[in-house]
N, C-alpha and C positions, 0 to 999 in steps of 0.2 A: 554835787550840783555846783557849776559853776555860773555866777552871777556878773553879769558885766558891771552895773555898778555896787561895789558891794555896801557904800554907805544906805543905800534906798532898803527899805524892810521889805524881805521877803513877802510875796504872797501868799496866799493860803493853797493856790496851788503847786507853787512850786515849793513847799514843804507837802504837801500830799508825796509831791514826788521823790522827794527824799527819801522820805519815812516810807518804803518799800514799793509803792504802789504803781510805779515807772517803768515795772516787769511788765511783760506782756499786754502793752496800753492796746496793741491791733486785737490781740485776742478777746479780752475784754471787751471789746467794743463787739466784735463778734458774737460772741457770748450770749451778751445782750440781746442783741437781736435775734437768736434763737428763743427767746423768751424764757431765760434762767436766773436766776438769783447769783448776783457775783461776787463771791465771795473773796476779800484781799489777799495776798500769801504774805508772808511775815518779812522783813527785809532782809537779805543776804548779801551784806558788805565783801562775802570774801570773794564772790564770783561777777564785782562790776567791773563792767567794762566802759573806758570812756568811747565819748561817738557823738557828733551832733544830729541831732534829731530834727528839731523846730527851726526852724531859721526867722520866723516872726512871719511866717508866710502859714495859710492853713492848708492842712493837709489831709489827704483822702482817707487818714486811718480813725481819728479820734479830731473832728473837730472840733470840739466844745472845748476837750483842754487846751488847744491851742487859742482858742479863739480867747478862752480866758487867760492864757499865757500874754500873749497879744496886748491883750486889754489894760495890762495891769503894768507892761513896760518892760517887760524881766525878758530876758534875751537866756535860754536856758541850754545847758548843755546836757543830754539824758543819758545815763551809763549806755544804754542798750536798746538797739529797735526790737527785740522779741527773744523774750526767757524761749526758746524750742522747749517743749514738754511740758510746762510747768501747767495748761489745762489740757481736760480729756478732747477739749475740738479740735486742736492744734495736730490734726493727722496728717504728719509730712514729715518728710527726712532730708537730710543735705548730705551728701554722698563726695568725699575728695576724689578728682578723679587724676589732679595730677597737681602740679606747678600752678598756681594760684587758677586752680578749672575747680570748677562743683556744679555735681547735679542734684539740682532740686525738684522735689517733686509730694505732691499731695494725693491721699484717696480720695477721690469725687461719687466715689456710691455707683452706681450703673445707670448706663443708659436705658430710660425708661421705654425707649423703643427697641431698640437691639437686644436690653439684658446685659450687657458686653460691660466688664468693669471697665471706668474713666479714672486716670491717670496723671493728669496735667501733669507735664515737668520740665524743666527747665537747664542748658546748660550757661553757668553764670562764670564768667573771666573777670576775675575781681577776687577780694578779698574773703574772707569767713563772714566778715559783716555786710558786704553787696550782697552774700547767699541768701542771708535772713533775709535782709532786705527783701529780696526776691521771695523766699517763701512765705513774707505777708503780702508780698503783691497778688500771690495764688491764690490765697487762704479770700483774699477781701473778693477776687475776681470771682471766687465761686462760693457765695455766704451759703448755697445748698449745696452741699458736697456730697454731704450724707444722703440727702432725700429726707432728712430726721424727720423734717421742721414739719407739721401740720397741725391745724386748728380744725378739721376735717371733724363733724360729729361724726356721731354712731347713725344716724337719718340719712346725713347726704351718703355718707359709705354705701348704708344696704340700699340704698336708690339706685346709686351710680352704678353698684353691681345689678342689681335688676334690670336695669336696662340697658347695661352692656349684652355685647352679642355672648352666646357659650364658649367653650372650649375648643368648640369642633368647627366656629366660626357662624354656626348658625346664630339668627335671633330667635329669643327665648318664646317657648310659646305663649300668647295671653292668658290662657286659666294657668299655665302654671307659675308664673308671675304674680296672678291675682291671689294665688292661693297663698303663695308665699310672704307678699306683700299683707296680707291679711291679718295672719299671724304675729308677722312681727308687730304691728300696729295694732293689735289686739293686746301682747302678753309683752312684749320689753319698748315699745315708744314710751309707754309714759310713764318709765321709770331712768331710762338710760337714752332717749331719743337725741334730746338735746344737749348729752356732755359730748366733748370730745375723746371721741372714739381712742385716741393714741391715751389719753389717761384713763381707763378703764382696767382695771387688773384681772386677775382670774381669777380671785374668790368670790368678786363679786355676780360673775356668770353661774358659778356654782351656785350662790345662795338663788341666785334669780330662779333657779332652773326648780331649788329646793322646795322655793315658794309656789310656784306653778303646779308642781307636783301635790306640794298641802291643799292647793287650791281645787285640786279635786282635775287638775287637765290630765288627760291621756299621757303612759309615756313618749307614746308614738310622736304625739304634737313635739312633746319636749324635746324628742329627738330632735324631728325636723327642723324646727327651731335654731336647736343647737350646730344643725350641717348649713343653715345659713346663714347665722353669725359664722361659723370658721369660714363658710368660702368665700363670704364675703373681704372678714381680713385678710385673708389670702388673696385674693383679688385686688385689694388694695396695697398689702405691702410689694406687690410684682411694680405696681405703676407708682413708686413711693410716696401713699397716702398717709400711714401707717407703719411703724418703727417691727413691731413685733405681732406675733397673732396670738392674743392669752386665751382665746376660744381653745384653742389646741389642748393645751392642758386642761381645761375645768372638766368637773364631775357633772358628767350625763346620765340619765339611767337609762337601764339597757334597756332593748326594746328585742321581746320575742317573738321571732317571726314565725306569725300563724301560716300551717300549709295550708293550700287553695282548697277551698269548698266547693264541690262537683255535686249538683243533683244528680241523682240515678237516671238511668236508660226510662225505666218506666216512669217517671216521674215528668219527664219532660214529654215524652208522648203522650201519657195524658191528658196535661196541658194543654199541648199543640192540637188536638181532636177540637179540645174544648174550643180554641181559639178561632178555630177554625168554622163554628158557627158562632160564634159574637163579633168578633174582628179580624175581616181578613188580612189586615195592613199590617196589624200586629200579629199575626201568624207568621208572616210572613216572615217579619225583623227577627221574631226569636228562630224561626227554619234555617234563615241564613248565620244569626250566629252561633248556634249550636251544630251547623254542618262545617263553618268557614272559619269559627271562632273569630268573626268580625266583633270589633270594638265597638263601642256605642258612639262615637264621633266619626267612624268609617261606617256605619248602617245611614247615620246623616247626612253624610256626604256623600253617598254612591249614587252615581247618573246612570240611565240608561246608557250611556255612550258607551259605557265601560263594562257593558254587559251583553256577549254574543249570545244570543240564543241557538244559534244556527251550529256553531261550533259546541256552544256547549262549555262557555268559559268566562269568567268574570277576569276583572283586571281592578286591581286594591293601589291606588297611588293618592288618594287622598279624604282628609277629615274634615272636621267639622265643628268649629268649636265657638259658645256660645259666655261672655265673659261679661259681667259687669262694668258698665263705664266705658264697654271700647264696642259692646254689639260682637255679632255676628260676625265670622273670618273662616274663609277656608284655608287650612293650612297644612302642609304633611301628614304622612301617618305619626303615630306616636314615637315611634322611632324611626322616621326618616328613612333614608333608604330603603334600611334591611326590613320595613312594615310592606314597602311597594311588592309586590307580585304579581303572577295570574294563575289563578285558581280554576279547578274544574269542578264542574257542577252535576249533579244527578240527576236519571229524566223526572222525578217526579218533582224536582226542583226548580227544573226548568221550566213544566208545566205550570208549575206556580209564580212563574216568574212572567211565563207569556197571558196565563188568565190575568193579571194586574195590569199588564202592558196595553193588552190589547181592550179590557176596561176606560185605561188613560185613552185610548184614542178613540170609542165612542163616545165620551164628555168633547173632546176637541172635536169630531163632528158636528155634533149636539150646536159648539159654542161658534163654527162656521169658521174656525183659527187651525192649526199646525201645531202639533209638539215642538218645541225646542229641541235643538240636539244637546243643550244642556240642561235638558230637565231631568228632575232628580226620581230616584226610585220610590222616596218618603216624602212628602209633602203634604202642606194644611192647606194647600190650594186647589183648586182644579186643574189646572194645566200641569202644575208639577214646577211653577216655575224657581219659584223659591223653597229653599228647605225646611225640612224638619226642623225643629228645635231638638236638638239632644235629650233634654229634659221630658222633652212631651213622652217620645220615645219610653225614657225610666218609668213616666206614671202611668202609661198604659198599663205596662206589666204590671206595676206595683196593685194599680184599680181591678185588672183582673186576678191578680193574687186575693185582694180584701173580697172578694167576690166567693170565693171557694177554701174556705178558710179551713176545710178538712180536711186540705192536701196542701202536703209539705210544698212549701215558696221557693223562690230562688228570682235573680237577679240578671238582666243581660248581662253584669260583669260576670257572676258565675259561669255563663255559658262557656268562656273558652275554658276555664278549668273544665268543666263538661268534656270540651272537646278533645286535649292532652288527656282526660281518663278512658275516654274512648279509642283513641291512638294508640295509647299504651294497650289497654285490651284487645286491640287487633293485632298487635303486636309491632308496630309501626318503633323504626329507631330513634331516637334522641334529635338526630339530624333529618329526620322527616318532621317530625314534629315541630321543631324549631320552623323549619319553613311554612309550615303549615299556619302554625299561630302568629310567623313574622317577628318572632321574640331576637331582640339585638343581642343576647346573651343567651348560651345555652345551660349557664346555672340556675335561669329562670323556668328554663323546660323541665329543666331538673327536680325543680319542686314540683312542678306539678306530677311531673310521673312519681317522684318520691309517695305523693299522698295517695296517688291512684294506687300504689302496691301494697302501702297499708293496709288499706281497706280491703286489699285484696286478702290480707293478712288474718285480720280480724275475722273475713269469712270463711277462710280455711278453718282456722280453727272453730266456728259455729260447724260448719258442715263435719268437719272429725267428733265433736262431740254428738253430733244427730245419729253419726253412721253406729258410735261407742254405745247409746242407748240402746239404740236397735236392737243392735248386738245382747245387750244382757237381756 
C-alpha cells in the first residue's frame, strides 16, 4: 500500500487492506448481498500486483471502503481490482484473444422465459487489468447471475405452483387444487410453511414423511404429498425460485396400486330394478354410468342439449365440479380433450332418457315457462335450470345402498370399472375401451382389464374344481 503522506498514521482501513483483505473487495461486496457469511483469504504477497483503484472519489463496487478511505485522508494505492477465483460467485473467465484484446465473459444462469443459457461477455482492448476491470463490471451488472438468490418460503413456492397454469398450459382444476392445497396445509404448513424453501434439505422431507406415516396417514396421502412438494421444486427451480429440488431424493413410501373394484352384472341389475321404484333420477345416473362409464362430474354436467334422442347419441364435452371457497364451475372432462366424445345409447336407454325428458316438460307446462336449451339432465330444481351438486348425486347412491344392506354396495366411481369388466367380457379391445371410458392413458384401461381377467381367473378355477367333484 502506497500512502501519500507517509508521516499521517495509517487508518484502520487501509491496514485492513494490507493485511490481505484488498483481494477480491467487488466479490465480496457481492457475496454479501447473496446473503453469505464472508469469510477473509489469508494475504498473498507473492501474487500483488500494483494498480490504482480509489482515487478519493466513490465507487460503484464497495462503497463503504472508500467512503471510509475518503474520510480519513489516505489516498490509497490497491495491488489489484479482483483476485479471478479466489470465491465460488466469481463465475467468469478472461480469454487472450490476441495483442492486448480479451474476451470476457460470465455465466448468468438462463433465461427464465426462454430456458436458453445467458452469457454476458465482453471484448476488452486494454490491458490484463482493464479485463478484470471489465469482469467486475459483469459480475456487479448482474448480482443474479445464477438465479441462486431467493428467500422464497416453502408457502409462497406451493402457492405459486398451485396457481400456475399445468404443463400442458391448461389451468388447474378447483377440486384438484383444493385437494392438494388441503393437504399440504394439513400435514407440512405447520411445520416447514414458513422457512425458506432454498434451505430445507432432504432428510428433513424424509423424517416429515416418517412422522406422517407414525401418525397413522395413509401411504397414498404421503405419496401425494410428496409428488407435490417435488413438482412444486421443480416448478420453481425452471423460473429460478429455488437452487436445487431435495424432494427428489427423500424417502417416500411406496404406495400399492389397488386394481379397480367392479361390481358383478347381477349385482347392479339388481340395484337398478330396485332404483327403479324409489328413485327414478337415480336410476337413471347409475343406467348411464354403468352403460357410458360417465364420471360423477360428467352425470352433473350433462345437458339435455347434448343428448339426441332421435339419433340415439349423447355427446360427453363437459363437467361439473363442486369446490370449497370457489362454489360451483363447469369445466372440462377429467381429462380434457381425450374425456370429450359421442356415445351411442340403447333403446331401452333412450326410453329412459325420453320418460325424464318428457316428465321435465310437463312441470314446465304445469309452471306456464320453456325449458332452457341449457338445462341440465340432473337437477334439484324444477326447470332443470341449475345443476346437480356432484355430492348429492354420491349420497343418493350411498342412502339407497344403507337401505338394502343385504346386498353387496358399490359406488358411481365403481361403475366405470363395471364397465371396462364388461367390455373386456364382450370381448371389446384395449382401444375400444379406452374410447369408451375417455381414459388419456391406455395403462389406465390396462388395469382395469388386468382386474377383469383376474377374476375371470379365480372363476375358472372354482368352475374346474365344481366340474373335478362331479366327476369323483
Amino acid at each position: 500500500m502506497d500512502v501519500s503522506e507517509p508521516s499521517q498514521r495509517p487508518s484502520p482501513v487501509g491496514l485492513l487492506l494490507h493485511s490481505g483483505l484488498w483481494r477480491s473487495l467487488v466479490s465480496a461486496s457481492v457475496w454479501g448481498t447473496e446473503g453469505r457469511e464472508f469469510k477473509s483469504p489469508q494475504p498473498d504477497h507473492q501474487n500483488r500486483r500494483s494498480g490504482p483503484v480509489f482515487r478519493g472519489r466513490p465507487s460503484v463496487f464497495c462503497p463503504r471502503v472508500v467512503r471510509s478511505i475518503a474520510h480519513s485522508g489516505c489516498s490509497v494505492e490497491v495491488v489489484r481490482y479482483v483476485f479471478v477465483g479466489t470465491f465460488d460467485p466469481m463465475r467468469g473467465h478472461i480469454r487472450k484473444l490476441g495483442l492486448d484484446r480479451y474476451l470476457v465473459r460470465i455465466s448468468a444462469g438462463r433465461d427464465p422465459v426462454t430456458g436458453k443459457r445467458r452469457q454476458p461477455s465482453k471484448v476488452i482492448h486494454g490491458t490484463r487489468q482493464d479485463a478484470e476491470l471489465a469482469l467486475a463490471h459483469l459480475i456487479v451488472e448482474n448480482p443474479n447471475r445464477d438465479l441462486l438468490r431467493s428467500d422464497t418460503s416453502l408457502d409462497a413456492l406451493v402457492e405459486r405452483h398451485l396457481y400456475a397454469p399445468t404443463r400442458n398450459g391448461r389451468k388447474r382444476s378447483p377440486a384438484s387444487g383444493y385437494r392438494e392445497r388441503s393437504r399440504y396445509v394439513t400435514h407440512v404448513s405447520p411445520t416447514m410453511g414458513e422457512r425458506v424453501a432454498d434451505k430445507i434439505r432432504t432428510q428433513e422431507f424424509t423424517l416429515l414423511y416418517d412422522s406422517l406415516i407414525h401418525k397413522g396417514l395413509a401411504p397414498g396421502s404421503v405419496h401425494a404429498i410428496h409428488r407435490l412438494l417435488r413438482a412444486a421444486f421443480t416448478w420453481g427451480m425452471e423460473r429460478g425460485l429455488v437452487r436445487l429440488n431435495p424432494v427428489r431424493l427423500a424417502r417416500c413410501p411406496s404406495v400399492e396400486l389397488r386394481p379397480p373394484r367392479a361390481p358383478s352384472l347381477q349385482t347392479v341389475q339388481v340395484h337398478f330394478e330396485l332404483l327403479l321404484q324409489e328413485d327414478l333420477e337415480t336410476a337413471l345416473a347409475v343406467r348411464l354410468a354403468a352403460t357410458l362409464g360417465l364420471r360423477r362430474s360428467e352425470l352433473a354436467g350433462l345437458r339435455w342439449r347434448c343428448i339426441d334422442l332421435d339419433a340415439g347419441l349423447v355427446r360427453i364435452e363437459e363437467g361439473l365440479t363442486v369446490t370449497p371457497g370457489e362454489g360451483r364451475k363447469v369445466t372440462e372432462t377429467k381429462t380434457g380433450l381425450h374425456g370429450q366424445g359421442v356415445l351411442h345409447l340403447d333403446g331401452a336407454l333412450i326410453e329412459l332418457l325420453r320418460d325424464s325428458y318428457e316428465s321435465l316438460e310437463k312441470d314446465a307446462v304445469e309452471l306456464g315457462v320453456e325449458i332452457s336449451s341449457d338445462a341440465y339432465v340432473f337437477s334439484s330444481d324444477p326447470l332443470h335450470e341449475n345443476p346437480m351438486n356432484p355430492d348429492t348425486l354420491t349420497h343418493r347412491v350411498k342412502t339407497h345402498m344403507g337401505r338394502h344392506p343385504d346386498l353387496p354396495a358399490f359406488t358411481l366411481k365403481d361403475m366405470r370399472a363395471f364397465t371396462a369388466t364388461q367390455l373386456e367380457a364382450d370381448g371389446a379391445d384395449i382401444t375400444t375401451a379406452q374410447a369408451v371410458l375417455r381414459h388419456a392413458s391406455g395403462q389406465t384401461t390396462m388395469r382395469h382389464y388386468r382386474a377383469a381377467r383376474m377374476d375371470r381367473v379365480r372363476g375358472a378355477t372354482v368352475e374346474l374344481g365344481r366340474r373335478i367333484a362331479h366327476q369323483d
